[in-house]
N, C-alpha and C positions, 0 to 999 in steps of 0.2 A: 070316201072314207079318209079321214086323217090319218096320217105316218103313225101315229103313236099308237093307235086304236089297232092299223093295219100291222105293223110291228109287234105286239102284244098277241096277236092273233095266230101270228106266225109262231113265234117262241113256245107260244101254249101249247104246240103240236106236237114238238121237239121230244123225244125219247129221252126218259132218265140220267140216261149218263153221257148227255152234252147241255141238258138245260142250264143253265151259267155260263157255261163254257164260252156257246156259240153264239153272236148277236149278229144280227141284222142290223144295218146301221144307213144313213143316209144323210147327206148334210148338202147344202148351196152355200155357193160362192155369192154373196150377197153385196160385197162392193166390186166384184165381177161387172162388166158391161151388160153381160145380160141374165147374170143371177143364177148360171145353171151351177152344176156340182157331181156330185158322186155318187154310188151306190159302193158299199163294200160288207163282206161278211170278216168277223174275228172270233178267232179263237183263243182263249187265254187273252184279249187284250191284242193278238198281232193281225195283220192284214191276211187273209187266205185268199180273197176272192175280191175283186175291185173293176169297176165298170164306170168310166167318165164320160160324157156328154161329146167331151171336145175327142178322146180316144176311138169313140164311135167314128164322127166323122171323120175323121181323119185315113180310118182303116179303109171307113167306104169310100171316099173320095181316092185313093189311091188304087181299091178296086177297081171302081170306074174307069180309072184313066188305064188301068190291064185290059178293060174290054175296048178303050179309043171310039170316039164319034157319038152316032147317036144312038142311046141305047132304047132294046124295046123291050115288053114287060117279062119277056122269059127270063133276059140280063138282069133284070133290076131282080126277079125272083131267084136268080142264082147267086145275087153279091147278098142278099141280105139272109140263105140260106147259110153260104158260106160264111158272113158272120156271124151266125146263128153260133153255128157250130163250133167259131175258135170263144164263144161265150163272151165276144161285146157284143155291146146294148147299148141303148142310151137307156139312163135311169126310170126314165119316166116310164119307158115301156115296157120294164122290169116291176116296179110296181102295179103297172097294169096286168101284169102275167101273176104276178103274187097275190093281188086282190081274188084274180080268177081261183087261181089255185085252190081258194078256200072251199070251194063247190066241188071242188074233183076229186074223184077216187084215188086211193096210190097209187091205183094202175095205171089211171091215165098224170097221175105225177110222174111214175116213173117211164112212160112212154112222152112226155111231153118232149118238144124240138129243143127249148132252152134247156141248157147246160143248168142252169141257175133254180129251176123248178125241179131236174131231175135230183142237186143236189136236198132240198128241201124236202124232196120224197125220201129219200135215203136216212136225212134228221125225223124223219115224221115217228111218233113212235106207233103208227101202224103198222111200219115195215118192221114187219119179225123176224127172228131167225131166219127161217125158212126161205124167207121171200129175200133175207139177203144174202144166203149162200146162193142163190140165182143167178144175183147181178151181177158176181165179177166179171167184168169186160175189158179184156187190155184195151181196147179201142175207144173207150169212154171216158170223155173230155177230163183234164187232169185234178179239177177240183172236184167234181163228182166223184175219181175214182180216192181223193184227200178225205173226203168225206166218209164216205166208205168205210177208208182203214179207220176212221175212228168209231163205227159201230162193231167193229170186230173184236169179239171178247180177247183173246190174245194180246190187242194192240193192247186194251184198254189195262190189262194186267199191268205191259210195259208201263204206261203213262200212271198207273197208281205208285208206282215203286219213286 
């Protein structure tokens, strides 16, 4: 599926009071050596949430070299759990988790491992009231919990004023 198609897909899901707001966006570095690029979400126009190709590697390679020598597949599934969790990616695999998304329930959005699909479950405008006075979690990744405050009728008062 195409960015644009896939992107359009994504926004169309988005709850009343972030549609405009919030974009999905993605661009390549195209006189880059090897053309890769970005992933980021904005709001109003500013950066919230950003994921680069080169920032991925880098984090894992630096993991890698915390575990020294040759790694086996429990390692490889603990560094890439671990940067599951602090929410890089590299884009590509980010789009491939958003494409999925489109087949999944909230539920299993809002239990997905990505930081980035939990936040999209949180935009979705399935997630109701109900199911969002649930989520609060101090422990949950900090654009997820960015997200959040922005379905919360209270915030939203604030930000109308």
């Amino acid at each position: 599926m195409k960015w644009t198609k896939l992107k359009q897909l994504i926004e169309a899901r988005f709850a009343p009071e972030v549609i405009g707001r919030v974009q999905v966006q993605t661009t390549r570095y195209r006189y880059a050596h090897d053309h890769e690029g970005e992933f980021f979400v904005t709001l109003d126009g500013k950066k919230i949430y950003g994921s680069t190709y080169y920032q991925y590697w880098k984090e894992r390679v630096a993991l890698c070299d915390e575990h020294g020598g040759e790694l086996s597949s429990e390692d490889e599934r603990e560094i890439e759990r671990e940067l599951r969790d602090r929410g890089v990616a590299d884009h590509v695999d980010l789009h491939r988790a958003m494409f999925e998304s489109l087949n999944q329930s909230i539920e299993a959005m809002l239990a997905n491992s990505i930081p980035l699909i939990r936040a999209l479950g949180v935009l979705d405008a399935r997630c109701g009231k109900r199911r969002l006075t649930k989520l609060d979690d101090p422990n949950e990744h900090e654009f997820v919990r960015y997200v959040f405050q922005l379905r919360q009728p209270s915030v939203q008062a604030l930000l109308a004023c």
